[in-house]
Residue frames as qw, qx, qy, qz and C-alpha x, y, z in Angstrom:
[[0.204, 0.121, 0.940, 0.246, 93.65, 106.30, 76.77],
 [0.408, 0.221, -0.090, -0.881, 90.83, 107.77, 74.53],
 [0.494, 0.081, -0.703, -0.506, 89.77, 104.74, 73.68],
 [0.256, -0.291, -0.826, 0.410, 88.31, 103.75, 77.24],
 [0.234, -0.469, 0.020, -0.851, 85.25, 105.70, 78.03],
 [0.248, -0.208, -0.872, 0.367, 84.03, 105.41, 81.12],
 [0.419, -0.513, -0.066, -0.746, 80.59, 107.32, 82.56],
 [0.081, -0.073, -0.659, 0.745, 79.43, 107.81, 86.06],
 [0.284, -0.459, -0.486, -0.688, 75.93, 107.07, 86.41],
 [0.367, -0.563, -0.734, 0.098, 72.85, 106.65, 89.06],
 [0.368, -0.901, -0.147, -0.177, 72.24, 108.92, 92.14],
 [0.056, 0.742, -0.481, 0.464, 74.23, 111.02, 94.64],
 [0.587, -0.509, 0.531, -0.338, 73.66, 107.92, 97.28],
 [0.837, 0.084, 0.531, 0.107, 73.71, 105.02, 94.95],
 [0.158, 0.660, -0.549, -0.488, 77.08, 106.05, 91.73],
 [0.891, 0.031, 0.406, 0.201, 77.55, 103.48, 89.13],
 [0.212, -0.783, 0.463, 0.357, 80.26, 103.12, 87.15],
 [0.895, 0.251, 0.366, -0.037, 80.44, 101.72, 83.71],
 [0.263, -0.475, 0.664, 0.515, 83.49, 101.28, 81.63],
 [0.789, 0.544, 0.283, 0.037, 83.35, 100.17, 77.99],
 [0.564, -0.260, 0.525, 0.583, 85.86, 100.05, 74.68],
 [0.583, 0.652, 0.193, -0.445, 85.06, 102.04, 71.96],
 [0.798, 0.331, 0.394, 0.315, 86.17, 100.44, 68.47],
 [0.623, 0.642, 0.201, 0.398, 86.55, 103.15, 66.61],
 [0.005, 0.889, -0.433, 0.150, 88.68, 105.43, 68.52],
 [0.736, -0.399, 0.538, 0.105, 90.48, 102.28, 69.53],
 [0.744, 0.388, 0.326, 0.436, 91.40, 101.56, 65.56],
 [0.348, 0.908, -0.027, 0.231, 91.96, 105.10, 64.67],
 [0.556, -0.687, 0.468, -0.029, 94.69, 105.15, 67.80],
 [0.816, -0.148, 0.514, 0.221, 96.19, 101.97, 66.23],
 [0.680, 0.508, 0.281, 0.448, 96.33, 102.81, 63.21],
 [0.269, 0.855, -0.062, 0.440, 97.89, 106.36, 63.74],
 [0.112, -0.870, 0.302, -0.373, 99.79, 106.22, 67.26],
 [0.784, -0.417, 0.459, 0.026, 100.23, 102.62, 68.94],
 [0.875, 0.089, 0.391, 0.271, 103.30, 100.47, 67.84],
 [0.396, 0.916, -0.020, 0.057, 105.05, 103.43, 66.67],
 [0.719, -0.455, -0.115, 0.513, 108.43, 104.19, 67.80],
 [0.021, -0.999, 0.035, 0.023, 110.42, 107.54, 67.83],
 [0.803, -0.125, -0.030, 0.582, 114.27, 107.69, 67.02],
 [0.132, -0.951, -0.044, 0.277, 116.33, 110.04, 68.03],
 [0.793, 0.073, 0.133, 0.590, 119.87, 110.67, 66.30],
 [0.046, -0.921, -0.006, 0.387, 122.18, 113.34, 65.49],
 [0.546, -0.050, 0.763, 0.343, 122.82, 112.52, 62.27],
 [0.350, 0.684, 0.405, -0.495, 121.30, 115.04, 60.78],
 [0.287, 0.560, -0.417, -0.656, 122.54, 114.66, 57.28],
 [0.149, -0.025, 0.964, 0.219, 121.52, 111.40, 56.87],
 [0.342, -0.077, -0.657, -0.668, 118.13, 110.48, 55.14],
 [0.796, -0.219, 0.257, -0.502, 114.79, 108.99, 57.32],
 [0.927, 0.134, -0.335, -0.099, 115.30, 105.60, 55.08],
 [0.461, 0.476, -0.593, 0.457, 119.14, 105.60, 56.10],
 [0.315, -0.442, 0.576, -0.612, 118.22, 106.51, 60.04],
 [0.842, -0.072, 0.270, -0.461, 115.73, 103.36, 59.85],
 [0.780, 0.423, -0.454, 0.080, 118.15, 101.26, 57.76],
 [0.052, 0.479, -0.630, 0.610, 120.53, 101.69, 61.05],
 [0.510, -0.282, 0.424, -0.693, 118.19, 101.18, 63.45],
 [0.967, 0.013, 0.019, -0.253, 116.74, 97.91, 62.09],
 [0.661, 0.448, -0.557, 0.231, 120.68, 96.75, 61.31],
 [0.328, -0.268, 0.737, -0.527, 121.64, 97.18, 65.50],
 [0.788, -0.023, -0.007, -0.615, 118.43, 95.35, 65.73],
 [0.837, 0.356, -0.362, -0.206, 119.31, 92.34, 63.95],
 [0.655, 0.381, -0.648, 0.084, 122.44, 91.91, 65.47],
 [0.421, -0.347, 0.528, -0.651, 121.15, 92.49, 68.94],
 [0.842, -0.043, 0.253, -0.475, 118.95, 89.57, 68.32],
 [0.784, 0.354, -0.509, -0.013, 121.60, 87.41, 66.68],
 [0.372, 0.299, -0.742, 0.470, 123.09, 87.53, 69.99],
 [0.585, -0.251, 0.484, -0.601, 120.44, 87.16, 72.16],
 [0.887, 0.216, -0.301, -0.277, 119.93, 83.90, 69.57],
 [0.735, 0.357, -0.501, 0.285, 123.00, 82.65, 70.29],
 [0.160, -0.067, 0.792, -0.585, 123.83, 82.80, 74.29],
 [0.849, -0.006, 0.359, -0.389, 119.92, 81.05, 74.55],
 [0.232, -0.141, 0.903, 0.332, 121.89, 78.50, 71.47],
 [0.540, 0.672, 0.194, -0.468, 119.62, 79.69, 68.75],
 [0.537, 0.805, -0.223, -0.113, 120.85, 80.29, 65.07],
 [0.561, 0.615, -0.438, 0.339, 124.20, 79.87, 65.99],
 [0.728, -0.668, 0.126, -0.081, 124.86, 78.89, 69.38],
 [0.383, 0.740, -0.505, 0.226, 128.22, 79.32, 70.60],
 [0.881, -0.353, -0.262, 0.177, 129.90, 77.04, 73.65],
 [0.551, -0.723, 0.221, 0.352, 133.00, 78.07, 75.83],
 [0.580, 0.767, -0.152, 0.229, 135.42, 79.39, 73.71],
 [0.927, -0.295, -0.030, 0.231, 139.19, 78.81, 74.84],
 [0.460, 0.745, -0.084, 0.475, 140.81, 81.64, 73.24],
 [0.544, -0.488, -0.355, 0.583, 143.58, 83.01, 75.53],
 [0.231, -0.060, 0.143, 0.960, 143.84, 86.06, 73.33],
 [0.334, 0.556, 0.084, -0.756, 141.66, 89.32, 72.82],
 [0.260, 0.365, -0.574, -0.686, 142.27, 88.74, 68.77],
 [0.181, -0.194, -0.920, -0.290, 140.99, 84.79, 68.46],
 [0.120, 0.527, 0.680, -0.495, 138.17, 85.69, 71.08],
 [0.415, 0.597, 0.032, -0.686, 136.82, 88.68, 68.52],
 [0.363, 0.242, -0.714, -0.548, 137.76, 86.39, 65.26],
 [0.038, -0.177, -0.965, -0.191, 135.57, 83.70, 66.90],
 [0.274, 0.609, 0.589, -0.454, 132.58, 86.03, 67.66],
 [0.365, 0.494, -0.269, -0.741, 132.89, 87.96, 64.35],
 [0.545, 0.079, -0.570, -0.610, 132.27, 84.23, 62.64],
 [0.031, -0.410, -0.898, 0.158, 129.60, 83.00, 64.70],
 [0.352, 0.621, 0.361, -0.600, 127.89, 86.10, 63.57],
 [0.399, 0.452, -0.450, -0.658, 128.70, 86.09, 59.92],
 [0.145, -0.077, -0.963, -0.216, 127.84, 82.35, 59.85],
 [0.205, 0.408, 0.753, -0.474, 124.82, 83.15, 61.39],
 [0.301, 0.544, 0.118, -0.774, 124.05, 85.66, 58.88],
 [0.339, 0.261, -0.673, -0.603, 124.37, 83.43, 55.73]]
């Protein structure tokens, strides 16, 4: 953390110790390294825009379903399907209704 400085002051029987925040390496840091994130992919003919288009699409629908099991956006209830097929046709539209 460069943006903590800390000095060690007084005598060899009596140390103090003083901490402090410095602003401006604490902005430059924000503004160039916190809150950043790093993806990895192997996808290496796609495009940056494309790799971050992706990444923010998972996103979304990660959080449509974290919306829905708390009964958010779209909150779903026990579903009664006995089959695989109706069980995926009723989560594919409780997420496309969510999305409109």
């Amino acid at each position: 953390m460069d943006f903590v400085v800390a000095e060690i002051d007084g005598t060899e029987t009596a140390p103090t110790f003083r901490w402090y925040v410095d602003a401006d390496r604490r902005q430059t840091l924000e503004q160039t390294r916190l809150g950043r994130r790093v993806l990895c992919t192997d996808r290496h003919s796609w495009s940056s825009e494309r790799i971050v288009a992706a990444f923010r699409g998972q996103w979304n629908v990660e959080e449509l379903f974290r919306r829905a099991k708390k009964g958010g956006v779209a909150p779903w209830g026990p579903s009664f399907q006995h089959a695989d097929g109706s069980l995926r046709l009723h989560t594919f539209a409780t997420v496309i209704g969510s999305c409109w």
